[in-house]
Structures are given as C-alpha cells and as structure tokens.
C-alpha positions in Angstrom: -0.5 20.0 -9.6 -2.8 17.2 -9.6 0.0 14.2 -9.3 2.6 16.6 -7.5 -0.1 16.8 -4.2 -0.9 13.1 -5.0 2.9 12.2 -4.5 2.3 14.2 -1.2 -0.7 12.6 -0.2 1.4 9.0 -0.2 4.7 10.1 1.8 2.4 12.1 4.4 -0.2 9.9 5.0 1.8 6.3 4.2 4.4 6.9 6.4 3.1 8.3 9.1 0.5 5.7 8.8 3.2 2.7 9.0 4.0 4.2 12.6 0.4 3.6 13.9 0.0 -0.1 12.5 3.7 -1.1 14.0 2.0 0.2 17.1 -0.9 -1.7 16.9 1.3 -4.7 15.9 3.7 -5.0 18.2 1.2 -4.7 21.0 -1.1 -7.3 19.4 0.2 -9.0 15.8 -3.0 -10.3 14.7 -5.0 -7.5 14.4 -4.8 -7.2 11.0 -8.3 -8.2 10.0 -9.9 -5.4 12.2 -7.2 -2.8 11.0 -8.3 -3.4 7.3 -11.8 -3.9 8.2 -12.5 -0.6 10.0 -10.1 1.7 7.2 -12.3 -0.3 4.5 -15.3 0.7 6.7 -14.8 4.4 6.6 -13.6 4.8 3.3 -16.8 3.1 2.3 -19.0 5.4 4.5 -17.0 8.6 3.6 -17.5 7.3 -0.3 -21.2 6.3 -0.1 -22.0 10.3 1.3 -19.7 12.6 -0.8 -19.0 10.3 -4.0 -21.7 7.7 -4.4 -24.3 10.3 -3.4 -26.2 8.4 -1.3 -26.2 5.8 -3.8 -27.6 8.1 -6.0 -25.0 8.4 -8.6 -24.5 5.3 -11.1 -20.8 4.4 -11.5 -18.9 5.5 -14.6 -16.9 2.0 -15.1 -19.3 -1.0 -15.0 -19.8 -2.7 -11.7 -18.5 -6.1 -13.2 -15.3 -4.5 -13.9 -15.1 -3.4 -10.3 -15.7 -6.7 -9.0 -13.1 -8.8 -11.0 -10.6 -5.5 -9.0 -12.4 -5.7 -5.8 -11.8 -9.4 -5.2 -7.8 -8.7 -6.2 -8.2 -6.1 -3.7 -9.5 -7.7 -0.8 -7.4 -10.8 -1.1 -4.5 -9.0 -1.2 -5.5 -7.7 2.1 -6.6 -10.5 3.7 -3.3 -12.3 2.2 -0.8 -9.5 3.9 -2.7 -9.7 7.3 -2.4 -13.7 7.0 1.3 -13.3 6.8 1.4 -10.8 9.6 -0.2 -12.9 11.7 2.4 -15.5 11.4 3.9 -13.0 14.2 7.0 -12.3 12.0 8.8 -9.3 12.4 7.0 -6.0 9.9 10.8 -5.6 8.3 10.7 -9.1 7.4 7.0 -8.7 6.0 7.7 -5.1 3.7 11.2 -7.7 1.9 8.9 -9.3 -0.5 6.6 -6.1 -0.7 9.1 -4.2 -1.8 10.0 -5.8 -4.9 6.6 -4.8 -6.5 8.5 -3.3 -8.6 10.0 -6.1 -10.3 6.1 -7.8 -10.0 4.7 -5.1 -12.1 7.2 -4.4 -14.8 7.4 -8.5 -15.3 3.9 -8.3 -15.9 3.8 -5.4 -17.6 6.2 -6.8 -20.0 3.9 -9.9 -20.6 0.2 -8.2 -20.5 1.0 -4.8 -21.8 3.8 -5.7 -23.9 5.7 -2.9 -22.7 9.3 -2.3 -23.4 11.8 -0.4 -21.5 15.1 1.2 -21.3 18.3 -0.4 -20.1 18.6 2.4 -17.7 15.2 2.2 -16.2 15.7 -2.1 -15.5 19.0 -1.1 -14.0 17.7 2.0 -11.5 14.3 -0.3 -11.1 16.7 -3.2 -10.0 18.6 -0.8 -7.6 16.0 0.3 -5.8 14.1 -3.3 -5.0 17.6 -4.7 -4.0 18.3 -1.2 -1.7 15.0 -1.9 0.2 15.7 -5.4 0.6 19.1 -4.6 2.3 17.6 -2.5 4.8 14.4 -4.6 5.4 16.0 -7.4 5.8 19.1 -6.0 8.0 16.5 -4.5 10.2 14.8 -7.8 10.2 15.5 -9.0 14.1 12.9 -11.3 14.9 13.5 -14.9 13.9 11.1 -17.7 12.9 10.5 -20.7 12.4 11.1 -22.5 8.8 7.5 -23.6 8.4 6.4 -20.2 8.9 8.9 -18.7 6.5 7.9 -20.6 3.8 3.9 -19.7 4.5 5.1 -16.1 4.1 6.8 -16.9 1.4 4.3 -18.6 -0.6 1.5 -15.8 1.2 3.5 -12.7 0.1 4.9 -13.8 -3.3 0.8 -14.7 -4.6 -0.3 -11.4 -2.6 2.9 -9.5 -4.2 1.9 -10.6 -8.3 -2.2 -10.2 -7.6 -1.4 -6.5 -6.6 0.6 -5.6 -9.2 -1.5 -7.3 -11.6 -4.6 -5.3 -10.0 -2.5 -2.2 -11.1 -2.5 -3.1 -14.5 -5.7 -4.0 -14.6 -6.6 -0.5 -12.9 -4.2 1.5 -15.9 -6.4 -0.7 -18.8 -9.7 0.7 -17.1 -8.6 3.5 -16.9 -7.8 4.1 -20.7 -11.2 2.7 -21.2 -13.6 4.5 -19.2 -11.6 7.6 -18.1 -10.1 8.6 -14.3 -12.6 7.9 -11.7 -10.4 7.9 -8.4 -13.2 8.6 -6.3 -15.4 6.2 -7.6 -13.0 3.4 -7.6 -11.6 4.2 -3.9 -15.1 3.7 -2.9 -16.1 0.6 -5.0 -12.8 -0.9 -4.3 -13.5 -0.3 -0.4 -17.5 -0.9 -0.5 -17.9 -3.8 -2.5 -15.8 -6.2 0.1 -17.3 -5.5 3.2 -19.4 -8.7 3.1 -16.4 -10.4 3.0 -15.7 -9.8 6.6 -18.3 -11.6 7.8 -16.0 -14.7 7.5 -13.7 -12.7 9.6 -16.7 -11.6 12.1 -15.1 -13.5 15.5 -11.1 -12.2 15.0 -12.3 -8.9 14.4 -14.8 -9.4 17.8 -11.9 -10.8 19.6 -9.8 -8.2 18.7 -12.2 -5.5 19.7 -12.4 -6.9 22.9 -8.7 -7.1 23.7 -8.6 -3.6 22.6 -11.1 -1.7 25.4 -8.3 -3.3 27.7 -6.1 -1.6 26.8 -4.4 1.1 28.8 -6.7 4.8 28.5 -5.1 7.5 27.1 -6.0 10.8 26.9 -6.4 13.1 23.5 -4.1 16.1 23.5 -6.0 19.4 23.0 -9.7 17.7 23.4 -9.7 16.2 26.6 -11.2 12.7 25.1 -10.1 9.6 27.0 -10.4 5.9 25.4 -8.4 3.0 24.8 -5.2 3.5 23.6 -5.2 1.1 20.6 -8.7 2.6 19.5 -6.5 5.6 19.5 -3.9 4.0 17.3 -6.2 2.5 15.2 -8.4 6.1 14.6 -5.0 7.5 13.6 -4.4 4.6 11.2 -7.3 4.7 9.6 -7.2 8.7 8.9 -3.6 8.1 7.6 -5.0 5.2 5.5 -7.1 7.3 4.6 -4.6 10.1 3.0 -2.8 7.4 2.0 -4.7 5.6 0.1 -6.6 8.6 -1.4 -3.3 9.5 -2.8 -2.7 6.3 -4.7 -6.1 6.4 -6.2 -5.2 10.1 -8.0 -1.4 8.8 -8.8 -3.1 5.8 -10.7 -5.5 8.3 -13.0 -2.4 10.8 -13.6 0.6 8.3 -13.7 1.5 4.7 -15.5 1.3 2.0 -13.5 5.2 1.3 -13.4 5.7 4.9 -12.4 2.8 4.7 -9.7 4.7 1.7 -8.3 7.9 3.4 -8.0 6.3 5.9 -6.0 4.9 3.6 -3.6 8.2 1.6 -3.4 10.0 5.0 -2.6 7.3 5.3 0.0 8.1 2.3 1.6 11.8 3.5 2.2 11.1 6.3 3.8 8.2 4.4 5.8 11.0 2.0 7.1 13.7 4.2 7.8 11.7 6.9 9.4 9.9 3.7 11.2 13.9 2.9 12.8 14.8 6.1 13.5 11.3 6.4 15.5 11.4 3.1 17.0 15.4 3.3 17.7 16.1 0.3 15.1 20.1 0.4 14.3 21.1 1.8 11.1 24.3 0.2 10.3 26.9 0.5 7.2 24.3 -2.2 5.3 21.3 0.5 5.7 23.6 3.2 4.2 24.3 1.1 1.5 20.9 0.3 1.0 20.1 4.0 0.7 22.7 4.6 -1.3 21.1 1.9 -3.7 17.9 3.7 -3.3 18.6 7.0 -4.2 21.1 6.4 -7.4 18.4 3.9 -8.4 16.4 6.9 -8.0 18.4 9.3 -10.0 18.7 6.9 -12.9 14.6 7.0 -13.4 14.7 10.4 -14.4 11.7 9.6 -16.3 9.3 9.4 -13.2 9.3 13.3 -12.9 8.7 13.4 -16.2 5.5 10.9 -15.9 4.4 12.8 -13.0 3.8 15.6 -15.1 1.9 13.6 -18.1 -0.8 12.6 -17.6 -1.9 9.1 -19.3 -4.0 10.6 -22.1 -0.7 10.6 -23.7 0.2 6.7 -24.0 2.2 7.5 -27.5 4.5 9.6 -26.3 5.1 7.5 -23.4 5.3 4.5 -25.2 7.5 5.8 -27.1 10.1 7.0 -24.3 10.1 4.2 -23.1 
C-alpha cells in the first residue's frame, strides 16, 4: 500500500503543483529563489515539530551522510531556478529534465554496476524522447543563443547531480534502513543557511509580491495578495509532492523511482496545456504515444512498486 499511495502522493501533489509555479512564473520569472526558499522553509518547520521532535530525536543515518545529499540537493535547486531565471519558456526548461531517466540509469550503470534488459533501455529510451517531443513542441518562447547555452550547461550539471543524489539516497538507504521523514527534513533543514546569499532576491521578490492584485479565499473569506496565494498553494503541493518522493525512494530502486517522476512530468505538462490552452498538435500525440508504449514495455515498474528494496537479489536478478 505503502508505494501504491506514494505513486499517488507524486501525480496529485506534482501536478497540480506545476500549475501554481507556471503561475507564479509567468507573472514574475525570477522568483525561483523565494519559491524554493519558503517550500524548504515549511518542510523544515513541519519536520523539526512532528519528526525531529523538537530536536529531540537523533537521526538514524549520520549527519555527514546528510550533508554530502543536502549540498546535491540545494544546488540542484538553486541550479533549476538559475535557469528559469534566464526568462526561458518552463516547456523549454522541463526538455533536459526530462531525460533524468537516461542520467540515472548511465550512472547507475557506472556506480552501481547495474545491468539491464534490452526491453527496459528501449521503453526507458521511448519515454525520454516522448517527453522531449512534447516539451519541446510546446516550447514557444524563443531566446537568445547565449542564454541557451547557459541552460544548457545549467540543466545538464543540475540534471547528473540529481540523479546521482538518487543513487546516493538508494546506497543509504541499504545502509541505514528507510528514513523518509528524517531525510525530507534533513534534506530541507540543513540548507536554509544557504539562502542567506540569496537574502535580497528573495526580499525583492516579497516586495513585488504585496503588489500584487488581492484576491479573495473561496469558502474563508481571507483576502491577500494573489501570488502569496499562489505561492501558499505551491508550497502545500510541494509539500505532497515531495513527501511522496521521499516514501517511493525507501519502497522503490532508484531507476524505478525516476520513472515515476518522469511519468509525472508528462502528465504535469500536458495537463499544464490543456489548463493553460497550449496547442496539442499531431507531434504531442506522438509524443504520448511514445510515452505510453514506453510505458507498457517497463512492465517491471509495477512489479518494483510492489517490492520493496530489502529484496536487491531478486531484483538484481530480473534485471
């Protein structure tokens, strides 16, 4: 049950998250830095009261482990919202996400000296090259060369950290035992003194947001600021989200936890141009149809969902 409400927890909370930050976005592109500073905020505060116990409770996997995954963490973050304040379009920014796929089996292959089916290369190969049909035919905004190759350079470093701070999470894991919790709060509490550095974006950006237009809260009456309002539903989203990546990572390889995410994205970006009234042309179908027979090929995923990683043999063996 455990990895099935997991796989729920991403496709809710992701995707209806997406909506918010292309809200907060397209009203105001650099606002990255306060988006990831206030989810990183809560999550730590939520963390620190139910999890950490008030600081109470010592953490099951050594803090020095947690460091060497907090500083992959919060680069990758500060990485992603470098490239989306270049102002390019969020299709154009999700193309090199999406092939985190390839990222993390490539690695896999040369830290974990894992080996795979023929079948699972080919549906893992169909489904990056589906998503990057339909991110990059929804792509409408164009820029300039020097930017491109800043995003290039920013997203491909961002892309490889990530998935190597996924297998870094599976090895820890096997070590110490599954500590989502823990690690959703360590992973989120350790980098706030990071922002400092970012202290006078994130002021800025608070200040452009109390100009905003008010906007009243259906069912309670409360008026504020519209982009507080987006960025209160963005963080609660994040917050489901994320929560829900932390669990697949204890139930799930990391492959199979990146597929998940991948599939995510998908439905993030065509539920994201149906709701903003994107076109979907004959390239997006194709693109889905890449998606969902790359889909159908990793049969294995449903099996993964259902074993849990105490059984690496077997798996290894599948595989």
């Amino acid at each position: 049950m455990r990895p099935a409400l997991a796989v729920g927890l991403v496709f809710a909370g992701c995707c209806s998250n997406v909506i918010f930050l292309e809200l907060l976005a397209r009203k105001h592109p650099g606002c990255g830095n306060i988006v990831t500073f206030a989810q990183f905020l809560f999550i730590a505060v939520e963390g620190f009261l139910f999890e950490a116990d008030l600081g109470r409770k010592p953490p099951a996997i050594p803090i020095r482990y947690y460091a060497i995954m907090v500083t992959m963490f919060f680069t990758v973050s500060v990485v992603n919202n470098y490239a989306l304040n270049l102002n390019i379009a969020m299709p154009l920014h999700m193309i090199f996400r999406s092939g985190s796929l390839i990222a993390n089996m490539i690695l896999g292959i040369i830290i974990l000296k894992k080996r795979y089916s023929i079948f699972k290369y080919t549906s893992i190969a169909l489904v990056s090259v589906g998503i990057f049909i339909c991110t990059f035919m929804s792509a409408k905004q164009v820029v300039r060369s020097s930017q491109i190759i800043l995003c290039i350079g920013a997203l491909t470093f961002a892309l490889l950290m990530s998935a190597r701070m996924g297998i870094f999470q599976e090895t820890l894991y096997k070590q110490f035992g599954k500590h989502s919790k823990e690690a959703l709060f360590y992973n989120h509490a350790l980098p706030l003194p990071g922002f400092i550095f970012l202290a006078s974006d994130i002021y800025d950006h608070a200040v452009l947001f109390n100009k905003s237009e008010l906007y009243e809260i259906p069912g309670i009456g409360v008026t504020l600021p519209i982009m507080w309002f987006y960025l209160l539903m963005n963080i609660i989203t994040q917050y489901v989200c994320i929560r829900g990546v932390f669990i697949l990572t204890t139930e799930c390889a990391s492959l199979t936890v990146t597929l998940v995410v991948t599939l995510r994205k998908f439905v993030s970006l065509i539920f994201s141009i149906l709701y903003f009234q994107n076109p979907f042309t004959l390239w997006h179908w194709l693109g889905t149809l890449f998606v969902f027979i790359g889909t159908l090929m990793y049969t294995e995923v449903w099996n993964n969902l259902g074993t849990t990683k105490s059984e690496p043999q077997k798996d290894n063996k599948k595989n």
